[in-house]
C-alpha positions in Angstrom: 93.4 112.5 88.5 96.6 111.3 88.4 98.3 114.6 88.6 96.1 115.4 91.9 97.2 112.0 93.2 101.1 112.8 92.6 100.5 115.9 94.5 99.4 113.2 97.5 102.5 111.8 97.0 104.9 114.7 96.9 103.8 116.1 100.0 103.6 112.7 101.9 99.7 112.3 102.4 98.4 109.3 102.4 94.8 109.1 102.3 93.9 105.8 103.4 92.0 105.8 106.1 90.3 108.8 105.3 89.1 107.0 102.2 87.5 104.5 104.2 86.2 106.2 107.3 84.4 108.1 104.2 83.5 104.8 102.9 81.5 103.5 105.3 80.0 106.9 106.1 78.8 106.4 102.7 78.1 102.8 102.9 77.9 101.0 106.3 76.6 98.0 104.8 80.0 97.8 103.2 81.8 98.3 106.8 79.8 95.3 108.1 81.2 93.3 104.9 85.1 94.8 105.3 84.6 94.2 109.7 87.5 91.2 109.6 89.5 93.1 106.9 92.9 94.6 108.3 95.1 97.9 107.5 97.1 95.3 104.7 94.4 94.0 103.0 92.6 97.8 102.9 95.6 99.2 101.5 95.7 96.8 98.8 92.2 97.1 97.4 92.9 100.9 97.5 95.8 99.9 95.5 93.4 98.1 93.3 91.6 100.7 92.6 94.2 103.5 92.3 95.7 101.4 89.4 92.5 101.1 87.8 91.7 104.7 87.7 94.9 105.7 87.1 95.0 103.1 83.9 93.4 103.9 80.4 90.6 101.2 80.2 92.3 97.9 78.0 90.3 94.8 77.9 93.0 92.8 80.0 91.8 95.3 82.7 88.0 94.6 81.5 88.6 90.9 82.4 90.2 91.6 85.9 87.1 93.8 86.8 84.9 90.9 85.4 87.2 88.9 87.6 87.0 91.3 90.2 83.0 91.8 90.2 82.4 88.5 90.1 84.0 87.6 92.9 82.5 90.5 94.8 79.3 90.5 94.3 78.7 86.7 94.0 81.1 85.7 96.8 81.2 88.8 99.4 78.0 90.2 98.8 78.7 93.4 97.8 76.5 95.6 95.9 77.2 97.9 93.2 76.3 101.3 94.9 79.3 100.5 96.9 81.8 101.1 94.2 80.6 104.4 93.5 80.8 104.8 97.3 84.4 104.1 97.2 85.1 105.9 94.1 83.7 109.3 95.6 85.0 108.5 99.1 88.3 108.0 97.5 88.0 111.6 95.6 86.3 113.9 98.7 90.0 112.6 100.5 92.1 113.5 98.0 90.5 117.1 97.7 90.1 117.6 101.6 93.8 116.5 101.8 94.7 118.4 98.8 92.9 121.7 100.6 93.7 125.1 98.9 95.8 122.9 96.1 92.5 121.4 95.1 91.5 123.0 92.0 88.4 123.3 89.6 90.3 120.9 87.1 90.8 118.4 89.5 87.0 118.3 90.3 86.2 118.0 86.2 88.6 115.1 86.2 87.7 113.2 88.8 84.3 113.6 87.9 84.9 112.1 84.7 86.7 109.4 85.5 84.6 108.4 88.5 82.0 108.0 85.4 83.8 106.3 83.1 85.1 104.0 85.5 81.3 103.3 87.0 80.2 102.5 83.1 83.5 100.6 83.0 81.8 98.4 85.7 77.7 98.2 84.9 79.8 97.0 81.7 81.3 94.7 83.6 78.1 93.6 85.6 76.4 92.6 82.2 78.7 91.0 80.8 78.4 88.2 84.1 74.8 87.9 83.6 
């Protein structure tokens, strides 16, 4: 994941928007919720999210995804489908900006940490209620 991610980098692609218009393909409820959100505050929750799945789960970043979830879902109203939305939104960018670079590996690990981070979250979920 990461090392598809530096590849991003390196050649200068930056994938946000792509992630969302993907997003809300995926999820238009999730467009209605994100209508009054700007490029700024986009680009930070990528952020967000980038650090996360870059990041080897700890339980500091356990208690910001509590944090995180809680204030999502009890304040904004989102649900959880959404963050798989985003999660696979945010790898079908990277590969279709990636292109012919996009390997077999890169599917397996994105994959698997698409997974792990969704478990990381229904974690997350019951541990609020």
């Amino acid at each position: 994941v990461i090392d598809s991610l530096q590849r991003c980098a390196d050649a200068n692609l930056d994938v946000t928007d792509a992630v969302y218009e993907r997003f809300f393909v995926r999820s238009p409820n999730a467009q209605v919720l994100m209508e009054n959100s700007d490029q700024y505050m986009r680009g930070r929750m990528l952020d967000q999210v980038l650090i996360m799945i870059m990041s080897e789960p700890s339980e500091e970043d356990a208690g910001y995804l509590r944090w995180e979830l809680e204030n999502h879902l009890l304040a904004y109203g989102v649900t959880l489908d959404m963050y798989a939305d985003f999660m696979w939104a945010l790898k079908d960018s990277v590969e279709a900006a990636l292109g012919a670079e996009w390997q077999t590996a890169d599917a397996t690990s994105w994959s698997n940490r698409i997974n792990e981070f969704l478990r990381e979250i229904e974690t997350g979920c019951e541990a609020l209620a």
